[in-house]
N, C-alpha and C positions, 0 to 999 in steps of 0.2 A: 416587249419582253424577250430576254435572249431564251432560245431554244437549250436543253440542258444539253451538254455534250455526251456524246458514246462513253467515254468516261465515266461520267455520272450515272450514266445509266445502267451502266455495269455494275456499280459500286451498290448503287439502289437495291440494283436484284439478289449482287450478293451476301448483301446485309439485310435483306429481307425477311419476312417471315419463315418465306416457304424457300430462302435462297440456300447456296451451298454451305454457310455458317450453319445454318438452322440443321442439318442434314447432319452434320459431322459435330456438331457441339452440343452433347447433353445439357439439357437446359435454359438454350439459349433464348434471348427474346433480344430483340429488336429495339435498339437505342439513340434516337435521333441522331446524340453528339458524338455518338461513335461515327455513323454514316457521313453525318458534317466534316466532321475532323479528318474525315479517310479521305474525303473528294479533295481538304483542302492539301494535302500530301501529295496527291497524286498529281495537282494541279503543280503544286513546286517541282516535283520528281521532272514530269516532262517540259518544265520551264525552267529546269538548271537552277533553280532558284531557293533563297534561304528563308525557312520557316520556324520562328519558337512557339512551338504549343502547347500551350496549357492543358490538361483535362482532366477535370474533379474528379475524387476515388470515385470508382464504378464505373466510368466512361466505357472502358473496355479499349485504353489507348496503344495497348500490345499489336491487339487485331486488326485497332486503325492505323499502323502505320507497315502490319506484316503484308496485307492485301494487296495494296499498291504496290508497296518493293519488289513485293514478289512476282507481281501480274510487269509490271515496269518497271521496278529501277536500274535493270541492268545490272552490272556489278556491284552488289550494295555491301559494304562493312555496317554493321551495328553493335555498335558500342553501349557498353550496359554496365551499372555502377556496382558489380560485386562478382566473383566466380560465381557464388550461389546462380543468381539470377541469369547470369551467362548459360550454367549448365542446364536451366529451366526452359530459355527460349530455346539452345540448342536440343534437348531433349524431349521436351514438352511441345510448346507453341509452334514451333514453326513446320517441325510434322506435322501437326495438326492443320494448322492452313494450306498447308502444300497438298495433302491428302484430300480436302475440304474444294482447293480450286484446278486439283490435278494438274497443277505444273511441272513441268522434269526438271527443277530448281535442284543446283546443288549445292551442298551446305559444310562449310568447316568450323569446327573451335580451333582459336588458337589462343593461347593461354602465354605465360611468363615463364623464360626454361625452368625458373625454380616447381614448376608443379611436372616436368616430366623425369622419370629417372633415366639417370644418364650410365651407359654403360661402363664407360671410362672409371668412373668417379667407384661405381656398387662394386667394380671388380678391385678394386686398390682396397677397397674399404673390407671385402670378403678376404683379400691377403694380407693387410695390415692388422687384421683383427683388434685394431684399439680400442675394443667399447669397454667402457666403464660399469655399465647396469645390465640386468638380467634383460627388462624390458626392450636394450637396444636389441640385445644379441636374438630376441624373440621376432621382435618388428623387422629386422634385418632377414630373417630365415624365411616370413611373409611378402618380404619385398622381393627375393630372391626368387621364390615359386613364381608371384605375380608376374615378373620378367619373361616366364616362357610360356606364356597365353596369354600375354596385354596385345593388343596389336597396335595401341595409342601410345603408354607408357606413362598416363596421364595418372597423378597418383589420388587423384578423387574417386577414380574405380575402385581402390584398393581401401575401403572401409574399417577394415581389421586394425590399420595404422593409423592413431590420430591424425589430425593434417597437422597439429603443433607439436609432433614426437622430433626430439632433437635427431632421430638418425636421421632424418630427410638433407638436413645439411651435407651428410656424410655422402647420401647418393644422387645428387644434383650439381648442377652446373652453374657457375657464375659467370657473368660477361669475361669478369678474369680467369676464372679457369679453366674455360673451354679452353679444348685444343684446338679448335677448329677443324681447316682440310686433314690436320698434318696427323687427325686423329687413326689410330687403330679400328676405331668403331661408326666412322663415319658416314658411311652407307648406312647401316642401321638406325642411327640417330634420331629418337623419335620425336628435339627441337627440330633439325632439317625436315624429317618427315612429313611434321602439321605445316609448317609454313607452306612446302610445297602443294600440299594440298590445299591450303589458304589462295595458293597462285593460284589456283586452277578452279576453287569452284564462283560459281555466281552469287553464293552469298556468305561473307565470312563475320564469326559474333565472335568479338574481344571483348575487354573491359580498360572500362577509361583508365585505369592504370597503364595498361602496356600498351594502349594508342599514346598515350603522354610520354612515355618512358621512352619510347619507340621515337617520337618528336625530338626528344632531347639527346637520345645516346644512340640513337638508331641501330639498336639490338634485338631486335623483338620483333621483326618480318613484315611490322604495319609497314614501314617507309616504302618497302615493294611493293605492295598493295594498291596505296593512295594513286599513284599515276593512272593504275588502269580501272578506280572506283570512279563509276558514274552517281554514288548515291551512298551518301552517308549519315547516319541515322545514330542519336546521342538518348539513348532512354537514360531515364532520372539524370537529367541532365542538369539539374541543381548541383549537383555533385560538381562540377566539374572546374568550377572555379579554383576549389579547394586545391581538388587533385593534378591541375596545370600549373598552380602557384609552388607547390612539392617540388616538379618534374622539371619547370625552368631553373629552377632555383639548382642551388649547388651544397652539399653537405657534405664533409670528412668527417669522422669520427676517430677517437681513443681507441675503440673495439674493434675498429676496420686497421689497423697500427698494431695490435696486438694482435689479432689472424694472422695478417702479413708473415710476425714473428714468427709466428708457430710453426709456418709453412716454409719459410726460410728455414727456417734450422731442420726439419724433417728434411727436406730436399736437401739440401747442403752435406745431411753426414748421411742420405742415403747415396749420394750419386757425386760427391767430392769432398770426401771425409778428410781429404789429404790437402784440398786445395786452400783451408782458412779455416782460422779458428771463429767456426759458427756459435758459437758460444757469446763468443766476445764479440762479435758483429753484431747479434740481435740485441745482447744485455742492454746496454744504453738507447736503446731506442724504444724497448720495453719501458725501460725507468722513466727516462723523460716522456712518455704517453699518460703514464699512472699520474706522474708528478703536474704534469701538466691537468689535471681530474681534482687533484688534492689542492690546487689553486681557489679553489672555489669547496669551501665548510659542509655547505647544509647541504641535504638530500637533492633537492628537485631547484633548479634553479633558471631562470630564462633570464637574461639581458642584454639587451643593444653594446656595443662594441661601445660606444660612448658613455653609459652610465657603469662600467670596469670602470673603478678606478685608478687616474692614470701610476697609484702607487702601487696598485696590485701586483702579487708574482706571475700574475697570468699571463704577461708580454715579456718576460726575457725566459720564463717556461716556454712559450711558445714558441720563441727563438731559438731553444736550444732543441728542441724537436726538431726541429729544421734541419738545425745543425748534422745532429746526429742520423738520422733519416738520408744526410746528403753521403754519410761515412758511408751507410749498408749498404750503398746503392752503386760504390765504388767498389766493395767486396763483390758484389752480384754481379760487376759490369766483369769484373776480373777472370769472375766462373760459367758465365755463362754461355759460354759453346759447351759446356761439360756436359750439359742436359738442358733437355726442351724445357720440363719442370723448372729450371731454376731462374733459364731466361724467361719465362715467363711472369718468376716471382721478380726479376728486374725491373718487366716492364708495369707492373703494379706498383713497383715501388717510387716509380719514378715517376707515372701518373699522380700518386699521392701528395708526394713529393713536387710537383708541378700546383695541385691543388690548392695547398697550403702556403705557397709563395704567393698567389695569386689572391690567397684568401682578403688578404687583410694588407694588400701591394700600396704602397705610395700611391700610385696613378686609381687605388680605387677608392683612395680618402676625398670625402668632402666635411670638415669640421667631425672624423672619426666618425662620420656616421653609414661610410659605402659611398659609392657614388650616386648619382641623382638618378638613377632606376632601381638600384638595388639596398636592403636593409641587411647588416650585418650584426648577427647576434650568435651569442651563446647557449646551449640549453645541458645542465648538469642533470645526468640521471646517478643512480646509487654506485653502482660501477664503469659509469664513461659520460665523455665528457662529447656533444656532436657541437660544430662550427658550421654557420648557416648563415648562406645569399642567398635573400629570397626579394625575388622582382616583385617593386613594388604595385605593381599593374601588370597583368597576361593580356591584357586586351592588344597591344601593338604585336606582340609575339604569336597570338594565334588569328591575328588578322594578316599575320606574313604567311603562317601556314598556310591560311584558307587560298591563297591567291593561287594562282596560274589556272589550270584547266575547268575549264567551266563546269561545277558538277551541283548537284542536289543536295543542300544542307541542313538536314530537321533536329531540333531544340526539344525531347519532350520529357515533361515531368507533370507531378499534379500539383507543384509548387514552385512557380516563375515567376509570378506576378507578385504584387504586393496590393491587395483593392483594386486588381485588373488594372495596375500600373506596370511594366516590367522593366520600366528606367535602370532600376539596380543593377538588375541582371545583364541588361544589354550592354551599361557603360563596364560593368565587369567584366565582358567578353568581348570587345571591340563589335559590338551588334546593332549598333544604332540606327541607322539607317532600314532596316532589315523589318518585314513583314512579322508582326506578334499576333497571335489569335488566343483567347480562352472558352472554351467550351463548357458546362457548370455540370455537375455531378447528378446523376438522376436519382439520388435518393432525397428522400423527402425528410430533409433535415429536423424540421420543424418540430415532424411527428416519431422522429426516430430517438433525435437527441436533447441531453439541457445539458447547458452552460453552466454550473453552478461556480461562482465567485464567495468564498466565505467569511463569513465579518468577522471584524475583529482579530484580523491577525497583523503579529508584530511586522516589521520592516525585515524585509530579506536578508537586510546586513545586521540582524538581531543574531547574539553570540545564541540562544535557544531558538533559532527560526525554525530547525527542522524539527525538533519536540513539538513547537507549534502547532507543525505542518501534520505531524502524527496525528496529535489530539484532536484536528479537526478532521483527519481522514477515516479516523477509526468507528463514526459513525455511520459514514457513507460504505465503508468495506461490510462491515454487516449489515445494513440495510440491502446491499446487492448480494450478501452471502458466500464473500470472497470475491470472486471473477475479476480481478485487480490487476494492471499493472500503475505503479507508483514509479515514474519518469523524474528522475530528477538530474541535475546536471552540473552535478560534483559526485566523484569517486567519494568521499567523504561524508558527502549527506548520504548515498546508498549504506555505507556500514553503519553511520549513526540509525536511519530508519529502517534498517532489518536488524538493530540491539531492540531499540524502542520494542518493533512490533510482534518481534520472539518474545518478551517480558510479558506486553498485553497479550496477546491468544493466548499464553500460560495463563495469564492470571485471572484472564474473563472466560477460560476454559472453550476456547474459539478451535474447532478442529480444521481450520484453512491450510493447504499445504503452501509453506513460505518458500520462493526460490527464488538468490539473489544472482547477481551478475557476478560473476569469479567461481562461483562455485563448481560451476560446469562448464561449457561450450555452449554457444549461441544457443546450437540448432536443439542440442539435447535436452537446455531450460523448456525450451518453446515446446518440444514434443510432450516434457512433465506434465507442461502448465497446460497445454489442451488437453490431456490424457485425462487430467483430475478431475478439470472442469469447477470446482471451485479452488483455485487458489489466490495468490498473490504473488505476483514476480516485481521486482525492484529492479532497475535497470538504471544506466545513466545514456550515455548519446549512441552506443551501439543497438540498443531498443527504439531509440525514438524513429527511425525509418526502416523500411525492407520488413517489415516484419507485419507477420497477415495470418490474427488468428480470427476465425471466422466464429459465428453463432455466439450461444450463451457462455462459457466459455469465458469470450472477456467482456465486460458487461460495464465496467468503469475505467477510466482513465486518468489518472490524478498527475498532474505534472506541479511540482514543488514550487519553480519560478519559472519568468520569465529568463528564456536562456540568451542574453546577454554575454557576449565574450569577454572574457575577463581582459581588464581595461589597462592591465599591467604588461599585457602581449607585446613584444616588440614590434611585430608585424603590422597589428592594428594601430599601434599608438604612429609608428611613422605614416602609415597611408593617412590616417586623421587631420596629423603636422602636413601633409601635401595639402588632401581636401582645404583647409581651414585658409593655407596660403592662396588657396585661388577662390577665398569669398563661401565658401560652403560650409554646412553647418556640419561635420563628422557622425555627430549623434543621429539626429535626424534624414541627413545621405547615407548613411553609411551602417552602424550599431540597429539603427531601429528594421532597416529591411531585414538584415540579416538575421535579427532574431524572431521578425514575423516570418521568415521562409523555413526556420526550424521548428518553431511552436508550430504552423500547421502542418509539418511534417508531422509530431506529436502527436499532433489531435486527430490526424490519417490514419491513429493507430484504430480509432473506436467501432466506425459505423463503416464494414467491409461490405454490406452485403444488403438485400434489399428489405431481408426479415433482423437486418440487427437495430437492437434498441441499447440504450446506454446513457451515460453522463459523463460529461468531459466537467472535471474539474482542476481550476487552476487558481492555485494559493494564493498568490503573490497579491498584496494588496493594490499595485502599481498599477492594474489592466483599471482600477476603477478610480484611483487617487489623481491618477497622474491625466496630464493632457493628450499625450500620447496613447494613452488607452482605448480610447474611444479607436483609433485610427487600427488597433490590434484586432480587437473582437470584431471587426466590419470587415476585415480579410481570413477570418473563421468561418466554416459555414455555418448556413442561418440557424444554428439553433434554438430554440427557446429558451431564455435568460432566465436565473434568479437567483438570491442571496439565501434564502429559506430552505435550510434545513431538511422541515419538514414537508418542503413540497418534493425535493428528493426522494424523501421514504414512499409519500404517495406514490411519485411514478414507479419506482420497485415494486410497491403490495399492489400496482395496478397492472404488473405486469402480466402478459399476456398467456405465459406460461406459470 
């Protein structure tokens, strides 16, 4: 028998009963797969080596991988799938273990320039006074005080200001409009500020956004970072496929062509009124962006560069943007020694301008469809129109990243595997090779949760599926007496089933407080919806993860269907046409994991805690019809199963409270 190492033995006592967690975390008890999962971290950390870890809600997997980093990983970045969650480990957790193991560990956030205010930007903005609403001119007079007691600049301190209030555009910085060195305020700069302090401490917490962003445009302080990180740490790292397929990818937009204009012609008749008619340089470039929008009818539209067809206006619109884009760029080239402002607006335009030749270039046709890594498609929103390469596999692109210096790679979510398979995930990440562990959740599913599957409902692609879905939910929401979120995943079945379930509580005289997704902000729903204690929240994919209401509170789970990517995506349907070309079945490689690693994200919502009880219920008659079913509900945790009704209502009138 190998003797355990000093390591382990550390790990043992600090995750002990009586160890330094115990001391410093009210409440805490002692959880095998925590202590497993931490030794097996620690053992990657000081063997350079790459780990994806699985561990079921309640592991306590924050603590198992903060311990280790923090006792050993040396310079560790950890990456985390939301600011929320960013501002929690930096605020929350990681003082707590640092306090817990008395380390002199020191710690940075660094974030995306857009969440710091920029001096440059509030002061043009305080002397151009162009706001349109009372609310800007209010938010602006709060952003202004903020500035001279922030010492971060960071505008999640500043609460007073929605995060989604349009002035934030007004006093933030873009990779384009920074000035950089050549800035007036660049000493103060409280982008430059965080990064340097990112250089300098031992453990810096981003989010997979701006480690990706940072990967692709190296704007964002991570690229400095990486060389001197011995240890890098991916929480909810399910996430991350998504947000790397964004990041390599390449997107122009109509609305980024329109900016452009605005700023051209403000700079132009403020700093060379005399040099060109700004007028007539932006007008056509304006037109042909809209015109090029108006190519495409209906509201919402996504398609491959190959199903346009080839008679559409959408390819000599698109040419003539070009065109015109190449004019502006020759008035800008003309003016700009005239002002920094304007060469800068040059050199934006001429990146754009670079973008859009390249988009849809000769040498990146194969049969109109991009070249053989990349997918080119269209997506029309109400007002603009974005143009999108998106590579059809990240896995060769972030197996280049990972390479050179030998360092420590951790993978953790409670969602990797698929039946304690994590093929999907690994061949999506270039991970193959690579050491995979799952650890199983210490609550006692059995006895906490049921499955409820209900009969008799129509087929998903029924034009009345979601009335369906009501009719059968409206017995189980009173049976639980509210404490509901209803997950479904379409914008469209959320407004049809909060018409439906306003109608019913009127009409059954049900005092449940209804709160749908749009009506408020995330965070502000989630504080209603715990405050009530009995309500109903309706949510669609922004609910299904990150979200942790604990106790009675929320008591059921109803998710409408199985969340399936809609089948008409550009993105999926060409990686499918790949898969299929090399002998692989799309559906089953592909469609089926990905919908099993969001349904349990879903069903993550239920059972937080060791005293919660509940029923996860899922509509769709598919998890039981189909062959494929069987293979969903066995990568669910274990709950207790059944079709009845009324064994539902029993475990509610047997509930404990």
């Amino acid at each position: 028998m190998i003797a355990p190492s000093a390591q382990d033995t550390q790990i043992d006592r600090i995750f002990g009963e009586a160890g330094a967690l115990g001391h410093a975390v009210g409440g805490y008890r002692p959880r095998q797969s925590q202590t497993e999962m931490a030794k097996a971290i620690a053992q990657a950390i000081s063997d350079q080596k790459t780990l994806i870890a699985e561990a079921g809600t309640g592991t306590g997997k924050t603590f198992a991988y903060l311990v280790p980093a923090l006792l050993w990983g040396g310079k560790v970045i950890v990456s985390t799938g939301t600011k929320n969650l960013q501002d929690q480990l930096f605020l929350r957790d990681i003082p707590t273990v640092r306090k817990a193991l008395n380390v002199p560990v020191s710690v940075a956030l660094l974030k995306g320039r857009a969440n710091y205010v920029c001096h440059f930007h509030l002061e043009r903005t305080l002397q151009n006074g162009r706001l349109t609403s009372r609310d800007d001119v209010g938010h602006l007079r709060e952003i202004s005080r903020f500035m001279k007691t922030t010492a971060s600049g960071d505008k999640a301190e500043l609460s007073k200001v929605p995060e989604t209030a349009l002035i934030w555009n007004l006093v933030t910085s873009t990779r384009d409009t920074c000035m950089g060195a050549e800035c007036q305020f660049y000493q103060d700069c409280f982008v430059m500020k965080a990064r340097k302090e990112a250089q300098q401490a031992d453990v810096v917490v981003v989010n997979h956004h701006l480690f990706f962003a940072d990967v692709a445009l190296k704007d964002t302080g991570v690229a400095e970072l990486l060389p001197s990180a011995n240890t890098v740490i991916f929480d909810e790292a399910h996430q991350l496929p998504d947000t790397a397929t964004l990041f390599f990818g390449d997107t122009v937009s109509t609305s980024q062509l329109l900016e452009l204009c605005r700023d051209v012609l403000a700079e132009g008749l403020s700093h060379a009124r005399d040099g060109a008619d700004w007028a007539k340089a932006v007008t056509p470039v304006e037109r042909a962006a809209r015109d090029l929008r108006l190519t495409f009818p209906q509201d919402i539209v996504r398609l491959a560069v190959n199903q346009i067809a080839p008679s559409s206006t959408f390819f000599p619109a698109f040419e003539t943007l070009k065109v015109e884009l190449k004019g502006m760029v020759a008035v800008l080239a003309g003016q700009a020694e005239r002002a920094e402002t304007i060469e800068q607006c040059r050199a934006r335009a001429v990146e754009i301008s670079g973008r859009l030749e390249s988009w849809n270039s000769k040498s990146d046709k194969q049969d109109g469809k991009g070249d053989a890594e990349h997918v080119l498609w269209v997506e029309a929103f109400s007002s603009s129109l974005q143009l999108h390469r998106t590579p059809l596999s990240i896995a060769p692109i972030f197996s280049k990243q990972r390479e050179g210096s030998p360092r420590a790679w951790i993978f953790t979510s409670a969602t990797l595997a698929v039946k304690n398979d994590f093929s999907h995930y690994t061949s999506q990440m270039g991970l193959q090779d690579e050491s995979a562990r799952s650890w199983p959740s210490p609550f006692e599913y059995d006895r906490q949760g049921l499955l409820y599957v209900p009969e008799n409902l129509p087929q998903p692609n029924s034009l009345d599926y979601t009335d369906a879905v009501i009719d059968a939910a409206l017995p189980v929401i009173e049976a639980a007496q509210g404490r509901t979120f209803l997950l479904c995943t379409t914008l469209r079945a959320v407004n049809r089933a909060a018409e439906r379930l306003r109608e019913e509580f009127e009409k059954r005289k049900l005092s449940y407080p209804l709160f749908v997704q749009g009506e408020a902000g995330r965070t502000e729903l989630l504080e209603r919806f715990r405050a009530a204690g009995n309500a109903v929240l309706i949510g669609s994919q922004s609910f299904w993860e990150g979200v942790d209401v604990r106790g009675e509170a929320l008591s059921v789970v109803i998710i409408d269907k199985l969340p399936f990517s809609p089948p008409d995506d550009p993105v999926l349907a060409a990686r499918i046409s790949v898969m299929e070309k090399q002998g692989l079945n799309g559906f089953m490689h592909h469609q089926l994991p990905e919908a099993i690693i969001n349904l349990k994200q879903g069903a993550g919502r239920l059972i937080r805690d060791e005293t919660d009880r509940g029923v996860l219920m899922i509509c769709d008659p598919r998890l039981i019809s189909k062959g494929y079913g069987k293979r969903i509900w066995q990568s669910l945790p274990p709950f207790k199963r059944t079709r009845d009704l009324n064994i539902v209502r029993e475990f509610f009138a047997n509930s404990p409270s």
